[in-house]
C-alpha positions as CSV (number, residue, x, y, z in Angstrom):
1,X,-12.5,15.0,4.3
2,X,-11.1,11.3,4.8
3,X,-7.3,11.3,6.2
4,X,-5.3,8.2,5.8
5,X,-2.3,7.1,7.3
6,X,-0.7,4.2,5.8
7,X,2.4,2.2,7.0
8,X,4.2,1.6,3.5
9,X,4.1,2.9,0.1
10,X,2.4,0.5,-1.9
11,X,-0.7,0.1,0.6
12,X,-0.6,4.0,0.4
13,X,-1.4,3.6,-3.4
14,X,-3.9,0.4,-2.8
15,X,-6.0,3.0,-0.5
16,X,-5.3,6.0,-2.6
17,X,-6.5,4.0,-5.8
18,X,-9.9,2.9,-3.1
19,X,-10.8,6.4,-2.9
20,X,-10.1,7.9,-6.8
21,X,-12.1,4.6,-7.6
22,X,-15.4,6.2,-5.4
23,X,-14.3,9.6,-7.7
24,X,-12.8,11.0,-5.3
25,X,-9.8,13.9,-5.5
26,X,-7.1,12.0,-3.8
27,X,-3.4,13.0,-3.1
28,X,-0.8,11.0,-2.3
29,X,1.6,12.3,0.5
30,X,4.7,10.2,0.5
31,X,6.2,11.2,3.9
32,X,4.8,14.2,6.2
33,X,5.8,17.0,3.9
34,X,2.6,18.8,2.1
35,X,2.7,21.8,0.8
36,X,-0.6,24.3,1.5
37,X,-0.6,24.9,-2.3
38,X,-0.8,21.3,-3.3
39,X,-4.5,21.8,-4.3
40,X,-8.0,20.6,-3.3
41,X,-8.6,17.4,-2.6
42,X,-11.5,15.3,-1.3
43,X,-9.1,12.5,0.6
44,X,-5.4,12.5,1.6
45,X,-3.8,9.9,1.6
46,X,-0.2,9.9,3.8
47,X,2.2,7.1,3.0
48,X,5.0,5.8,5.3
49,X,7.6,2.9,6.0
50,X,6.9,2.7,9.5
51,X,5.3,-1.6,9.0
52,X,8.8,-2.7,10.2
53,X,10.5,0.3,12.1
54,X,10.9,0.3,15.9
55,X,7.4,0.8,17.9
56,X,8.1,4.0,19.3
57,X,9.6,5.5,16.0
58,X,6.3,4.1,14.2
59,X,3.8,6.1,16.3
60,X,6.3,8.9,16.5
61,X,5.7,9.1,12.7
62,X,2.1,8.4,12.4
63,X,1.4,11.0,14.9
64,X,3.0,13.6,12.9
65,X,1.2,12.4,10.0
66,X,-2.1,12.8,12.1
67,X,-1.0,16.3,12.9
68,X,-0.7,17.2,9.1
69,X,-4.1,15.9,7.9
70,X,-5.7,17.7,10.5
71,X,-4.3,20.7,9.9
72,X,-5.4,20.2,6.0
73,X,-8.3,20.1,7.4
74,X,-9.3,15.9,7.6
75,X,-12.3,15.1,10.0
76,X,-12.3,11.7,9.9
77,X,-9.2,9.4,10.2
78,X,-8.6,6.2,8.6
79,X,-5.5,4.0,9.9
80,X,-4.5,1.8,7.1
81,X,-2.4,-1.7,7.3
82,X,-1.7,-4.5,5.1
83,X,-4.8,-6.8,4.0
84,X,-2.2,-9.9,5.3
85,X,-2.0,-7.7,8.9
86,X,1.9,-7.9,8.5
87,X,3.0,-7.1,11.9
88,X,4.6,-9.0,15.0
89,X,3.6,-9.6,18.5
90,X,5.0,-6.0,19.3
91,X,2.9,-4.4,16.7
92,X,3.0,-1.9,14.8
93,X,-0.6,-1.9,14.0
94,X,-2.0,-2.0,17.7
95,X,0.4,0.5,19.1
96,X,0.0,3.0,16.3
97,X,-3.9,2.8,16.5
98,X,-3.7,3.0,20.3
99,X,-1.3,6.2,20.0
100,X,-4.0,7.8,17.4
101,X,-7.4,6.7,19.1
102,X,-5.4,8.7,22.5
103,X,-5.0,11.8,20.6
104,X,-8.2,11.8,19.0
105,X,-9.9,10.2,21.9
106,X,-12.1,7.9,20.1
107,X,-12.9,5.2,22.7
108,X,-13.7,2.9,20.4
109,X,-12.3,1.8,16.5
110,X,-13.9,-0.6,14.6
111,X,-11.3,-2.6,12.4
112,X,-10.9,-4.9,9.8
113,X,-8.2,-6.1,7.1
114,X,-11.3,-7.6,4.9
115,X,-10.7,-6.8,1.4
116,X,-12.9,-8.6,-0.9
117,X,-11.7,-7.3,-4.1
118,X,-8.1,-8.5,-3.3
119,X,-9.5,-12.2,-1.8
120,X,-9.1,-11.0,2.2
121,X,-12.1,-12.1,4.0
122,X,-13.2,-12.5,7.8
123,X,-15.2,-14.8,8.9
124,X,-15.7,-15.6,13.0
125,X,-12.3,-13.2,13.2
126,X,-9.9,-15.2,11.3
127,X,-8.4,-13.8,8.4
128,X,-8.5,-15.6,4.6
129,X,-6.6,-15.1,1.5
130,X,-8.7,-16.6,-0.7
131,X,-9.8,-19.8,0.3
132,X,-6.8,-21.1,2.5
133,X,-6.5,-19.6,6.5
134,X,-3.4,-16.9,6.8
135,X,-1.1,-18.8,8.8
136,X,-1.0,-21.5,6.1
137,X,-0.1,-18.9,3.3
138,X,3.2,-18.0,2.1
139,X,3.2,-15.2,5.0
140,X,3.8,-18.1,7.5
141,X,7.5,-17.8,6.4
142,X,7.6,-13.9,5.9
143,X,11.6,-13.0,6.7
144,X,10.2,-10.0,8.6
145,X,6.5,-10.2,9.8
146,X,5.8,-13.9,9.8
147,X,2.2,-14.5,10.0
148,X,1.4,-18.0,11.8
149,X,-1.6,-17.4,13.5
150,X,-4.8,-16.6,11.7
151,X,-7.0,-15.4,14.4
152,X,-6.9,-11.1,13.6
153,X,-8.3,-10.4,17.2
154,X,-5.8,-12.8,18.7
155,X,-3.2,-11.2,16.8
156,X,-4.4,-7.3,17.6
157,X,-4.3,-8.2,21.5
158,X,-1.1,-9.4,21.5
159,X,0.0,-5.3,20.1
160,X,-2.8,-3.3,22.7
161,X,-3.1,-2.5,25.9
162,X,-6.7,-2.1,25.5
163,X,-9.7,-5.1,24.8
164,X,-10.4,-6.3,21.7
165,X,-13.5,-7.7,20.7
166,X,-15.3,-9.3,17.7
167,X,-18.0,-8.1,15.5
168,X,-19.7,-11.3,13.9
169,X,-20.5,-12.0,10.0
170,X,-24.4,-12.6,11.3
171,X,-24.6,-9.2,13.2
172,X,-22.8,-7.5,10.1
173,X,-24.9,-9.3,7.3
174,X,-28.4,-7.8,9.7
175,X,-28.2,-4.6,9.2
176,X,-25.8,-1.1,9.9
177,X,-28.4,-0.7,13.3
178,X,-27.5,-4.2,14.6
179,X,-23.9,-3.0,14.3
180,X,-24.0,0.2,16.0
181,X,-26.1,-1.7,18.9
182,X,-22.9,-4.3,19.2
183,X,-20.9,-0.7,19.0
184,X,-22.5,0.6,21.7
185,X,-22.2,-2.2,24.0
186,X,-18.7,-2.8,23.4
187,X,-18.4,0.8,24.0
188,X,-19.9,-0.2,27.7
189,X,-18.0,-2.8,28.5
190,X,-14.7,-1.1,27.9
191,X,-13.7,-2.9,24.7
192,X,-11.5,-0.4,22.3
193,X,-10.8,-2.2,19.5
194,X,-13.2,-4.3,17.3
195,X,-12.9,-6.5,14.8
196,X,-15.2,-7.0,12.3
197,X,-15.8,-9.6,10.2
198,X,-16.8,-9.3,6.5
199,X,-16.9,-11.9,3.5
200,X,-18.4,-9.4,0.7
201,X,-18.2,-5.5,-0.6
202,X,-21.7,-5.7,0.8
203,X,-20.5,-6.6,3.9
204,X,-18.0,-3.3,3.6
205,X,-21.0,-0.8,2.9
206,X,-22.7,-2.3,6.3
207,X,-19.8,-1.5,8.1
208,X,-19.1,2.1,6.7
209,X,-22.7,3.0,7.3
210,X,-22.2,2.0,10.8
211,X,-19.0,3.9,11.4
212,X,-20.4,7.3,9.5
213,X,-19.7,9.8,12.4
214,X,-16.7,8.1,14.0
215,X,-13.3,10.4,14.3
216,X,-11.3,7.1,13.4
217,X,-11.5,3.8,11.8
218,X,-8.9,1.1,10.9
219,X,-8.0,-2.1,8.2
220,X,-7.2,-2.5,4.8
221,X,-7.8,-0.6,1.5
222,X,-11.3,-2.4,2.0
223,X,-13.3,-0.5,4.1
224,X,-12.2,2.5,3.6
225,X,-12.8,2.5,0.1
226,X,-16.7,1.5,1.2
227,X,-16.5,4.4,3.4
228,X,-15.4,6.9,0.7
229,X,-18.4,5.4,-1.5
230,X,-20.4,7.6,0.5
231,X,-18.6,11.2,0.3
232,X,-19.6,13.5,-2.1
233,X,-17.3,13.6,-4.5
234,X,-15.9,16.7,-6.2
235,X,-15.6,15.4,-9.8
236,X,-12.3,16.4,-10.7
237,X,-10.2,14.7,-13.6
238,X,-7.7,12.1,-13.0
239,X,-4.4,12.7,-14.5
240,X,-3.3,10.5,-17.4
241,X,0.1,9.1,-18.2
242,X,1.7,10.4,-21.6
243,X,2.9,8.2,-24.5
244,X,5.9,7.0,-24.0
245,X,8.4,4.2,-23.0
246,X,7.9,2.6,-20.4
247,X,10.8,1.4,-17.3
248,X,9.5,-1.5,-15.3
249,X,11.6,-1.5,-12.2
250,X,11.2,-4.5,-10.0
251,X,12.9,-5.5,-6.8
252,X,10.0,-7.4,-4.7
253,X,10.6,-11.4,-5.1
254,X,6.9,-12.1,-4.7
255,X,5.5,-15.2,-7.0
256,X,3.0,-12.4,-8.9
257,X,6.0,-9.9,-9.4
258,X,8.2,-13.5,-10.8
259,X,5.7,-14.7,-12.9
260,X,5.4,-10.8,-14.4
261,X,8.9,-11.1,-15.1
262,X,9.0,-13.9,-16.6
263,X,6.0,-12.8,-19.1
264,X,7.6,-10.0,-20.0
265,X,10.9,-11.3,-21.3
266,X,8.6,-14.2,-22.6
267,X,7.3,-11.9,-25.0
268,X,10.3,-10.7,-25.7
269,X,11.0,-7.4,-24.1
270,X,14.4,-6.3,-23.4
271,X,15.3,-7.5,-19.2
272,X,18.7,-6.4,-17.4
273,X,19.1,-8.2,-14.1
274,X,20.8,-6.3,-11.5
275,X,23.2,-8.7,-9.6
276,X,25.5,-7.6,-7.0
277,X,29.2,-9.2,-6.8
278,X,31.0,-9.0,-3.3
279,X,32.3,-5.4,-2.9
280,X,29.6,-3.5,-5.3
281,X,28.0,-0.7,-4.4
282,X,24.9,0.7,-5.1
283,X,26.3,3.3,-7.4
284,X,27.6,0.8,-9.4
285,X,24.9,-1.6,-10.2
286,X,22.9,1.7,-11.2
287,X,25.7,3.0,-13.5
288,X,25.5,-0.6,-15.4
289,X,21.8,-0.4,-15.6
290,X,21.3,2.8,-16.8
291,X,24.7,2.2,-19.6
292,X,22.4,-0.9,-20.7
293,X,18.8,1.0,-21.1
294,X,21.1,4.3,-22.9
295,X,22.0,1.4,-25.6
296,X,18.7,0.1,-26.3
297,X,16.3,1.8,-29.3
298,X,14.9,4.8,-28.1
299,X,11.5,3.9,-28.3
300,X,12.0,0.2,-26.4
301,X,10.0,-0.3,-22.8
302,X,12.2,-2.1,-20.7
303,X,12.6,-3.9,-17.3
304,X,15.3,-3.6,-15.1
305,X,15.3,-6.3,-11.6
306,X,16.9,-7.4,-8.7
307,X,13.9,-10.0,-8.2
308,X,14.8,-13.5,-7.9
309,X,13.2,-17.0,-6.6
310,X,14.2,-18.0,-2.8
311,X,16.5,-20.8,-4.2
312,X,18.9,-18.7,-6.2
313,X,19.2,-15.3,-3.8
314,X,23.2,-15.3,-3.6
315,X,24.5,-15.2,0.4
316,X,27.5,-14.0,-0.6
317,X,26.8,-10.4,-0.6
318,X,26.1,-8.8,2.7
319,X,22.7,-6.5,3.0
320,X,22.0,-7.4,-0.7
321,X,18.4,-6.6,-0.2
322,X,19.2,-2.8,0.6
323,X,21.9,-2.9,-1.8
324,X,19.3,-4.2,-4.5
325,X,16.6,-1.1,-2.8
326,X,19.4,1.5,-3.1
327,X,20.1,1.2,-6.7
328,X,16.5,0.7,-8.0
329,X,16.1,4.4,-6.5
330,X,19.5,5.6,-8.4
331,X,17.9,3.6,-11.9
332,X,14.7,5.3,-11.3
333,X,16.0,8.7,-10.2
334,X,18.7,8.9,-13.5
335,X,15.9,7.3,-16.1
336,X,13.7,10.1,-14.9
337,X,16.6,12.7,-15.4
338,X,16.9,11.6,-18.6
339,X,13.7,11.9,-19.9
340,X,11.2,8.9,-18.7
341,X,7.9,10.1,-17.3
342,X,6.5,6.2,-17.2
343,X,7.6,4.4,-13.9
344,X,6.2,0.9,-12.8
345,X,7.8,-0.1,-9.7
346,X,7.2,-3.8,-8.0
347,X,7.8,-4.2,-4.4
348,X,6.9,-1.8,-1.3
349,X,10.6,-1.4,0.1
350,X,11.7,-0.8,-3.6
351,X,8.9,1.7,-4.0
352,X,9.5,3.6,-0.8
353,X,13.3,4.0,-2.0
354,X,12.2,4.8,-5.3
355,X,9.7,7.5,-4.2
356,X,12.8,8.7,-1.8
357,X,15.5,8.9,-4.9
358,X,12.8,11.5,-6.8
359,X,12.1,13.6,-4.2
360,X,8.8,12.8,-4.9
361,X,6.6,14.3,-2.1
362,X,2.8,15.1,-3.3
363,X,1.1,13.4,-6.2
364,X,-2.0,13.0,-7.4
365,X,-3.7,10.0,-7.9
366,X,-5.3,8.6,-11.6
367,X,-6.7,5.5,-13.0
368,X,-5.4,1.8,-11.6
369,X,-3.4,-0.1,-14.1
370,X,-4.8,-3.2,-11.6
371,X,-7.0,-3.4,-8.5
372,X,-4.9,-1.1,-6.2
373,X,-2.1,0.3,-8.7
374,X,-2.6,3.3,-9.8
375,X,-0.9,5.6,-11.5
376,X,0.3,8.7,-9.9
377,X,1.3,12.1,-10.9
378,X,4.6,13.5,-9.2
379,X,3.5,17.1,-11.0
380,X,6.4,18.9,-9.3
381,X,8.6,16.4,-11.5
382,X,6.7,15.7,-13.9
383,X,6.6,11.6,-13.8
384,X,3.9,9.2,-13.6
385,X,4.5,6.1,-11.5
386,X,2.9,2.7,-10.5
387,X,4.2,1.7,-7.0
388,X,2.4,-1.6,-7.3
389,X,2.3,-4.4,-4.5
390,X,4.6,-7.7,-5.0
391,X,1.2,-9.6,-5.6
392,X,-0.5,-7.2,-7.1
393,X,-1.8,-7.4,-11.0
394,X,-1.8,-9.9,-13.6
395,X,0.8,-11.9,-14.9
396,X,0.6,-9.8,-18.1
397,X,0.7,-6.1,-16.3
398,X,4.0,-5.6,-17.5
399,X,3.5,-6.4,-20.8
400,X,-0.1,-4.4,-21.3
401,X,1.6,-1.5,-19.5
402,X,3.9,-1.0,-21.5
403,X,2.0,-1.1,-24.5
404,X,-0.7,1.0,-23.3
405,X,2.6,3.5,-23.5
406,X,3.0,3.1,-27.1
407,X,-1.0,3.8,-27.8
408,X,-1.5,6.5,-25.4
């Protein structure tokens, strides 16, 4: 069975979605709480918010994830980061795959952040999105994990104590045996860490076939999902969402998750803005949201956000950002107390405090709504949610999700 550990909430769901797409039973773990009841399954997939925390609290975390998936019973290991390889000079992507290689003692991981489907290539070890180098995207000016170089083995020995080396497109695009051989000599000369490079899905399947047998393996949703191509899958059924209105919730300030807005109240469907004024709380911006969707028709889909463009964030209000996180969890928690079993959440920290608000712990994983959104099943609840990546999706995704509610 194929255990990830995954350093937010949405790149939890982008994995988990990776593995129900090779038909695969996958449940989500948000946190490192799972019950021994919570069913079969063919992958686990254990989301956390440890992308930004403190080094030492990171690995702290991911360890005790690694001790959960192995006692459920996971023989192969997959460390999942962001396709953009969000992280700073101190990590936490080297230092959490160090601290897990050490416990597992694997001497060697083979990594990559390559996702074709979402437009993250690797070519001689520097990372694309789409056509245009990393350090000259919008993650150049991230407010948390700027990204400004583009060079992913550069950037990985910056985080490890061990070597890193590089796995070339012309040794991947030979064949899995060429691969192993660069494996094995890397292996011998003391490298621990190696990143490959990959431009296509085919490129993916190379790389799985070459890792089949290793205890642990790294990167993005990419890989992994090539990897779980080649489990045997147990068939089961994916939940579906019920008919039903839908609540967008959106606090990520991503140009995908702005452009969905503005879509959506394009076409006209009913929008309340959450906007702090010095002294709110949390409590408060939720009690107006929720007063506004409890005086709409009681069959409208609606969207409530906190998301704005750069040039009109207020800076008048002090930790507005968790502010803004705090209350989308109060929205989501109270919607769901009333009634709403269709959730679509933009943003990862807004996910993570929505996911936190429910209590939700163990869900299942269903179909995607997008590449890497899928729905998921909180069953002990009984809500289905979509904790979707800022850039994730079409512009319309609001708009079709909420009327796939109203045909279900």
């Amino acid at each position: 069975m194929i255990g990830v550990i995954a350093d937010d909430m949405t790149g939890a769901t982008d994995v988990a979605a990776a593995l129900r797409r090779a038909g695969l039973r996958t449940l989500l773990v948000l946190g490192t709480e799972l019950d021994e009841h919570a069913g079969p399954a063919d992958g686990i997939v254990i989301g956390l918010k440890t992308r930004s925390l403190p080094v030492e609290e990171a690995v702290a975390q991911s360890l005790a994830a690694l001790t959960v998936l192995r006692r459920q019973g996971a023989d192969r290991i997959y460390v999942k980061y962001c396709s953009t390889f969000d992280s700073t000079d101190e990590g936490n992507i080297g230092p959490i795959t160090e601290a897990i290689a050490d416990a597992l003692r694997a001497d060697l991981v083979v990594t990559t952040p390559a996702a074709p489907l979402h437009g993250r290539t690797v070519y001689r070890g520097h990372l694309f999105v789409g056509d245009v180098l990393l350090a000259e995207t919008h993650m150049r000016d991230h407010p948390v994990t700027p990204m400004r170089d583009s060079s992913v083995p550069r950037l990985l020995a910056a985080q490890c104590t061990a070597p890193v080396g590089l796995l070339p497109l012309d040794v991947v695009q030979r064949d899995a045996d060429s691969v192993r051989e660069v494996m094995r000599r890397s292996r011998a000369e003391g490298i621990r860490h190696l990143v490959a490079d990959a431009v296509t899905d085919a490129d993916l399947a190379v790389l799985a076939d070459a890792v089949d047998g290793e205890i642990l393996v790294a990167g993005s949703a990419g890989l992994v999902g090539a990897m779980a191509l080649r489990e045997t899958a147990a068939g089961a059924t994916a939940p579906t969402p019920p008919s039903g209105r839908t609540a967008i919730i959106a606090g990520s300030c991503s140009r995908r998750t702005l452009e969905q807005i503005d879509r959506f109240v394009g076409s006209g469907g009913p929008a309340h803005r959450v906007v702090a004024e010095p002294g709110d709380t949390a409590e408060e911006l939720a009690a107006r949201a929720v007063e506004w969707w409890e005086h709409l028709p009681s069959d409208a889909d609606a969207l409530l956000y906190s998301s704005t463009p750069a040039a009109e964030r207020r800076q008048d209000v002090p930790g507005a950002g968790e502010l803004y996180e705090q209350a989308a969890g109060l929205i989501a928690s109270q919607l769901s107390d009333r009634g709403v079993k269709r959730l679509l959440v933009a943003g990862g920290e807004t996910s993570g405090e929505v996911v936190r608000a429910l209590g939700t712990t163990v869900a299942v994983v269903g179909e995607e709504v997008a590449p890497g959104a899928p729905w998921i099943h909180d069953e002990e609840r009984d809500v289905h949610l979509v904790l979707k990546s800022g850039n994730f999706g079409e512009e319309d995704l609001f708009v079709e999700v909420a009327a796939q509610g109203r045909t279900a």
